[in-house]
N, C-alpha and C positions, 0 to 999 in steps of 0.2 A: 609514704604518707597515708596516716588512717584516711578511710573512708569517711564523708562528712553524711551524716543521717538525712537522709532524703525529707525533705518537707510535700508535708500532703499540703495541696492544692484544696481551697475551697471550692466547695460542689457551684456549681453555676445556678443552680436551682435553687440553693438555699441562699445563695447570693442576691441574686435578679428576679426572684421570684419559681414557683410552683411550674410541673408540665404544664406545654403547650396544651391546648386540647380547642376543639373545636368548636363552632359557636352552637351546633346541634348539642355537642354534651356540656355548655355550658349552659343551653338552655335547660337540661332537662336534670343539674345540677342544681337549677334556680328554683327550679317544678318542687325537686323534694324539699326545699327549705322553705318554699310558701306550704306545703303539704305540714311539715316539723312544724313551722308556727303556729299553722291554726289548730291542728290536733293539740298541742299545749296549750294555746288558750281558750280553746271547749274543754279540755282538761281541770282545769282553773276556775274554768264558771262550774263545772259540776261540781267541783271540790266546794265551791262557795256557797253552790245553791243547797248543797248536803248539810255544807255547817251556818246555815241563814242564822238558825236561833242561836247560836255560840256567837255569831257573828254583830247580831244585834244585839245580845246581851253587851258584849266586847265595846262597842260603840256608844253606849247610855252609858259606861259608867263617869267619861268625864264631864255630862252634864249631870252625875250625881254628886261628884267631887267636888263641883262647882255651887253647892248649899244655895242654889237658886230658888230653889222649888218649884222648876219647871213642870209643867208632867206633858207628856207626851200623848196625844191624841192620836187615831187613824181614822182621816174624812175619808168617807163614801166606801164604799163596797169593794173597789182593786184597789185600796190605799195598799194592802197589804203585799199585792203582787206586785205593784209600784216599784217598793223596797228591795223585794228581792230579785227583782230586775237589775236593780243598780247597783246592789253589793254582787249581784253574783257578774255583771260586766265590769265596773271598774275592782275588783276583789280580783276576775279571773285576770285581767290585765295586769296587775300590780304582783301575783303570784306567776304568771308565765313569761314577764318581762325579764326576768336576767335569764330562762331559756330561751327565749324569741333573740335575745341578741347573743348568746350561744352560738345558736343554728346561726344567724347571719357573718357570723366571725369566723366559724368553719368554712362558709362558702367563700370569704375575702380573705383568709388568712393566705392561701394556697399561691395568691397574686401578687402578696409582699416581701422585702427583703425580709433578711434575717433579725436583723433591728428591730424593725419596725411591729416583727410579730412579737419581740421582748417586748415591744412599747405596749403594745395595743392589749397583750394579757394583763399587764401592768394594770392598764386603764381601763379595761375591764374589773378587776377585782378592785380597784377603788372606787368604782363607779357605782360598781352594785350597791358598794358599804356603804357610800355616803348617801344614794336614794333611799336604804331603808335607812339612815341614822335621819333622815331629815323627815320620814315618816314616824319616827320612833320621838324624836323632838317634838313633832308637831300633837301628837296625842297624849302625850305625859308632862307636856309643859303649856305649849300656844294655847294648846286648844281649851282648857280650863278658865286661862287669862279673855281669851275670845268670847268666850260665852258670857263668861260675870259681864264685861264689856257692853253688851249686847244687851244684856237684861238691865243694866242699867241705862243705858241710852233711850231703849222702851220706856222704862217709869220716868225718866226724866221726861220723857215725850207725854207722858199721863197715858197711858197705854196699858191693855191691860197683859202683863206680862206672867199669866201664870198657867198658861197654856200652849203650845206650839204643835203643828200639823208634823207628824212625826217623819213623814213624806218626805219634806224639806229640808226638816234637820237631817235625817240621813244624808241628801243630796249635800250640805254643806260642808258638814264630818266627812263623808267621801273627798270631793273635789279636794278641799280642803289640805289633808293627809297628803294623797298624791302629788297638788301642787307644791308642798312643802318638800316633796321627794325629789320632782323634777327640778325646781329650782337651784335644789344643789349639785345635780349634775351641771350645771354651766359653765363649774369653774375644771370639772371630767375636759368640756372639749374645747374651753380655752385654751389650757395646758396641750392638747393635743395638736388644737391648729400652730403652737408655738413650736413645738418639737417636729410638725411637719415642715416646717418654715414659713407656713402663710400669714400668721403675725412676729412681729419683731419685738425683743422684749422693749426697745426706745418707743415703739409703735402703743405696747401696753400703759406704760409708765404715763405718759404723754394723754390718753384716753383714759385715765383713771376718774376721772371727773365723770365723763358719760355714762361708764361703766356703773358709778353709784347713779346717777339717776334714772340708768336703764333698772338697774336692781331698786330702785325706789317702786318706780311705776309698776314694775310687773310684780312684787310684793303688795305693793296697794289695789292691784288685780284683782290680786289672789284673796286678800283678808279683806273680813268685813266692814275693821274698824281701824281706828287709829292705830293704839293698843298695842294690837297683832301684828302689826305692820311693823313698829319696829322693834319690834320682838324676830319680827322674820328677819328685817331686813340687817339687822345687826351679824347674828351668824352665816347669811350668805355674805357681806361684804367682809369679813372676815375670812372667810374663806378665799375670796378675792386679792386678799392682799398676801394670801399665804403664794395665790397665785404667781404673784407679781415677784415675790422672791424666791421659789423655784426655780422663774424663768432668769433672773438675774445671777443665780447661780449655774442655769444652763449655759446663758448667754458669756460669763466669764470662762468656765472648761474650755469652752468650742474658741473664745480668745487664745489661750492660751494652748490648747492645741496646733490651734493656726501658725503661732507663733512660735511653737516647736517646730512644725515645717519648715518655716520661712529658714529657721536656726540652720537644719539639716543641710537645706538645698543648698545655703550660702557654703556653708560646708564644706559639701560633694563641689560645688563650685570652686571652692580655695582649693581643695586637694589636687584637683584635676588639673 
């Protein structure tokens, strides 16, 4: 009788997770990933504080796009340092943020099965895409519509709308952008709390109602006017519903896997 080819055994480690290690080198595993984060995002603000003038050029043009006729003022004496405080903090946050959760994915990856580290790269590189696609939307689409918006709501108020503190407007273009980034991560760790098991897809289906008026309110948060709102709030809840049938497609496999066991056992059961 041939020999039957030996089956390698999965590693326990890649299994159940990473070495054992102790809480002294997990402390000092934690050390160098707060040390990684912040060195990238001092890296980020210098990188922003270097390109300020590219930065602010980059950020007027879609109140130029916007045939408003705004112009932009700088009140008082640090208006100008103002600015570049805040591009060069939220700028260095928005460029060191898919390193910062890098480093933190290296230090958690080590603790998870082998699954879950397929998952969680998954959801890492979709997560990045979609924060900058939602900052990439929000500058070459919202943000032009948001402004017209705006300036007309001023003249309609009889206001005189042909001047704005340029302080501010940065501060709102910033938040802005970002908020448009972050909010489309939502549907990143919805999907992930579904695939960890702590939401159920009936669970989802069932809270679709909340879910759009959680995404109402926190889009109405974020934008200044109507407008914008549901400009924003149309592509996150889309994305929402792309949610909902991902997880209905997860939710049938893992059926139907189940039901291949149930098959088997019955099986080994008859046969024996």
């Amino acid at each position: 009788m041939a020999d039957e080819p030996l089956q390698t055994l999965p590693d326990p480690e890649e299994e159940e997770g990473g070495p054992v290690k102790t809480f002294l080198e997990h402390l000092e595993d934690l050390r160098w990933v707060l040390i990684k984060c912040v060195a990238s995002l001092m890296l980020g603000m210098v990188a922003c504080f270097a390109a300020g003038n590219y930065i602010v050029d980059f950020l007027e043009l879609p109140l130029e796009r916007s045939d408003s006729g705004i112009r932009l003022e700088t009140l008082g004496p640090i208006g100008g340092v103002t600015i570049i405080m805040k591009i060069g903090l939220y700028g260095g946050i928005t460029v060191a943020l898919p390193f910062i959760i890098f480093f933190v994915a290296q230090f958690v990856l080590p603790a998870l099965k082998r699954h879950e580290k397929r998952y969680f790269r998954v959801a890492f590189t979709v997560g990045t895409g979609l924060f900058f696609s939602g900052v990439a939307l929000c500058y070459f689409f919202i943000l032009e519509i948001s402004l017209r918006g705006l300036v007309a709501f001023n003249r309609w108020l009889g206001l005189d709308a042909t001047m704005w503190n340029s302080a501010d407007y940065f501060s709102f273009v910033i938040m802005f952008m970002v908020g448009m980034g972050l909010s489309f991560e939502v549907p990143v760790l919805i999907l992930s709390l579904v695939r960890l098991g702590v939401i159920s897809h009936e669970t989802l289906v069932k809270s679709r109602m909340y879910i759009f008026v959680a995404n109402l309110v926190l889009c109405a948060f974020i934008t200044p006017d109507t407008v914008s709102t549901i400009f924003m709030v149309i592509p996150v809840q889309v994305l929402m519903e792309i949610c909902i049938l991902i997880s209905k497609y997860w939710d049938r496999q893992k059926r139907i896997a189940e039901a291949a066991e149930l098959t088997a056992a019955r099986q080994v059961e008859s046969g024996a």
